[in-house]
C-alpha positions as CSV (number, residue, x, y, z in Angstrom):
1,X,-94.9,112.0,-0.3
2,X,-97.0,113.1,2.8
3,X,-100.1,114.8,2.7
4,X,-101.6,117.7,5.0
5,X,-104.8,118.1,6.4
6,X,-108.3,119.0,4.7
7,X,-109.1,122.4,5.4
8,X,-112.7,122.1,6.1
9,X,-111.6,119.1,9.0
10,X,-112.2,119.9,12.7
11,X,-109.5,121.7,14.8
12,X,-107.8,122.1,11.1
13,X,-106.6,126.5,11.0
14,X,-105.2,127.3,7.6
15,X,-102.6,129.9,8.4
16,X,-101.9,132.6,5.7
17,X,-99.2,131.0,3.5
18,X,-101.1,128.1,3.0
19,X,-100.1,125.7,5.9
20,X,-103.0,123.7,7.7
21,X,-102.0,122.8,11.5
22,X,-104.9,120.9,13.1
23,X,-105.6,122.2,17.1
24,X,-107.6,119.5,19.2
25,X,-108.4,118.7,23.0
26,X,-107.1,115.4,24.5
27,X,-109.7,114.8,26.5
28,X,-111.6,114.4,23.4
29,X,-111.9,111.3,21.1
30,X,-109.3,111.6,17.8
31,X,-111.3,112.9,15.4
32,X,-112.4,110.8,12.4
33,X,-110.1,111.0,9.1
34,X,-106.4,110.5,9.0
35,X,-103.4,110.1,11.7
36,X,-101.2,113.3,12.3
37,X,-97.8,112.7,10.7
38,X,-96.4,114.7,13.7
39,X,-98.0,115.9,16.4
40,X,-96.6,118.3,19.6
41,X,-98.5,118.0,22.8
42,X,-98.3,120.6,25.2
43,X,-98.6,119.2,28.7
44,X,-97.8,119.0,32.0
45,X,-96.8,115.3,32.4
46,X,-95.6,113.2,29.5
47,X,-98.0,112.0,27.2
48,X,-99.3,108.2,26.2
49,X,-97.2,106.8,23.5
50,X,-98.8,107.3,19.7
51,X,-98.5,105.5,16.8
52,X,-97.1,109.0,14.9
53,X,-94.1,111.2,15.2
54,X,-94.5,113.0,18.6
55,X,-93.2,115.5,20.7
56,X,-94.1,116.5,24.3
57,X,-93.5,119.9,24.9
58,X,-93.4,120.7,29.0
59,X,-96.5,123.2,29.3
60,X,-98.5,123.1,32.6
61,X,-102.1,123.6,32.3
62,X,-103.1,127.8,32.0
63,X,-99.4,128.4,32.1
64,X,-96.2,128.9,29.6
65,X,-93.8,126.5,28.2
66,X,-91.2,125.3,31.0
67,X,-88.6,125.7,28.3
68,X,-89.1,129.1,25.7
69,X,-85.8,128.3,23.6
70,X,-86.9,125.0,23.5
71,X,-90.8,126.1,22.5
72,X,-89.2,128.2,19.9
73,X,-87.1,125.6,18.9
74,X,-90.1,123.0,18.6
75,X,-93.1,125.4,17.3
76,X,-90.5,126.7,14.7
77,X,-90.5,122.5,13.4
78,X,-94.4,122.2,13.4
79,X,-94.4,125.7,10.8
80,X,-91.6,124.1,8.7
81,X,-93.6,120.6,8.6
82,X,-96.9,121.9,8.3
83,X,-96.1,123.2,4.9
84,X,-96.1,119.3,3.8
85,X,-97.2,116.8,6.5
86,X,-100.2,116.5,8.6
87,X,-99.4,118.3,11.9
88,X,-101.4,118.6,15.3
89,X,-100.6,120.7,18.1
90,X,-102.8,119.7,21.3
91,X,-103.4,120.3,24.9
92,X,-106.0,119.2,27.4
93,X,-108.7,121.0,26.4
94,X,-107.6,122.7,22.8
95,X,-107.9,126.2,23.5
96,X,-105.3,128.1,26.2
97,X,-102.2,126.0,25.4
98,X,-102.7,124.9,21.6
99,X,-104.5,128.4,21.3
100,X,-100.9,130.0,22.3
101,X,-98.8,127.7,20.1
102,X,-101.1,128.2,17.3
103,X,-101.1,132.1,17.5
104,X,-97.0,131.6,17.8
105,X,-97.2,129.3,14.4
106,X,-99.6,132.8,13.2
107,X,-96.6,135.2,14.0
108,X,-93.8,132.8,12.6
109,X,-96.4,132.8,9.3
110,X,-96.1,136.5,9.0
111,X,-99.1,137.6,11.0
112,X,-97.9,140.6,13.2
113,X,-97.6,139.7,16.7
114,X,-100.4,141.7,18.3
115,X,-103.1,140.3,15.8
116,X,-102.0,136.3,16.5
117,X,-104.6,136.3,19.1
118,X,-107.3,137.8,17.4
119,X,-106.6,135.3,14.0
120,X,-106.6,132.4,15.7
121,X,-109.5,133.4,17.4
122,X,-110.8,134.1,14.1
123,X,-110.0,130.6,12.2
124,X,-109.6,128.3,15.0
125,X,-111.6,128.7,18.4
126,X,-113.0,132.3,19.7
127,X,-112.6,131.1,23.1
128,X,-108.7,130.3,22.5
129,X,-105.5,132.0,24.4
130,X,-107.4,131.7,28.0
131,X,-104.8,134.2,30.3
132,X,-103.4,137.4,30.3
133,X,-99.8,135.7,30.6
134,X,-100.4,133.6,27.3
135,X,-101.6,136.8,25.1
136,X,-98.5,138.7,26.2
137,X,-96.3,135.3,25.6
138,X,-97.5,135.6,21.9
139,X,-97.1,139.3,21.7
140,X,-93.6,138.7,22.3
141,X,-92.8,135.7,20.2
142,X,-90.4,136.7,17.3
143,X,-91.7,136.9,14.5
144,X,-88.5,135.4,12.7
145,X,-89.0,136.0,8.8
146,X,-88.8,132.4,8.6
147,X,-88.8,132.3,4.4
148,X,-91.7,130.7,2.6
């Protein structure tokens, strides 16, 4: 049986079913508490090997994913798992990059497209989704009904 994340934790956004998906920076130390289960880190370059499930998702720096099907396919995963693991989504920094994914995991959770920005901004980091190209990337993620 796995566990998810306390809700009061850093970096930790309760979406509104229920799900907790922790956001962080890389350049910053892990936070104190436990591992991720799974974590998806959006980068330019592969990432350092972890001791937890992992996936790197090609995603340059104040850009998009290189891949959308494949984003789709991978941001769909993190909503499905987040409903019963502990599940990070990170970038450099922790605000344009895991700021967009987040606001994508918002609209797969039911949140209409053209309020994702303005909830994660809400419950995770006011400063997060940095460029114009990243609000309109969520605007237009598809909000697939995904059931709950």
């Amino acid at each position: 049986m796995s566990e998810t994340w306390d809700d009061t934790a850093p970096g930790v956004m309760k979406l509104p079913s229920g799900r907790l998906v922790r956001g962080r920076g890389l350049r910053r130390p892990l936070p104190d508490g436990p591992e991720p289960a799974f974590a998806v880190y959006l980068l330019g370059k592969q990432t350092p090997q972890v001791s937890w499930d992992s996936y790197w998702l090609r995603w340059p720096d104040f850009r998009l994913p290189a891949d959308d099907r494949q984003a789709r396919a991978v941001l769909h995963e993190v909503w499905e798992r987040a409903a019963a693991e502990r599940v990070e989504v990170a970038c450099g920094g922790g605000r344009g990059r895991t700021g967009t994914a987040l606001a994508c995991l918002a609209v797969l959770d039911g949140v209409p497209a053209e309020e994702a920005v303005g909830y994660v901004r809400r419950h995770y980091d006011a400063r997060a989704v940095e460029t114009p190209w990243q609000k309109r990337y969520v605007r237009r993620f598809p909000g697939l009904s995904p059931r709950r």
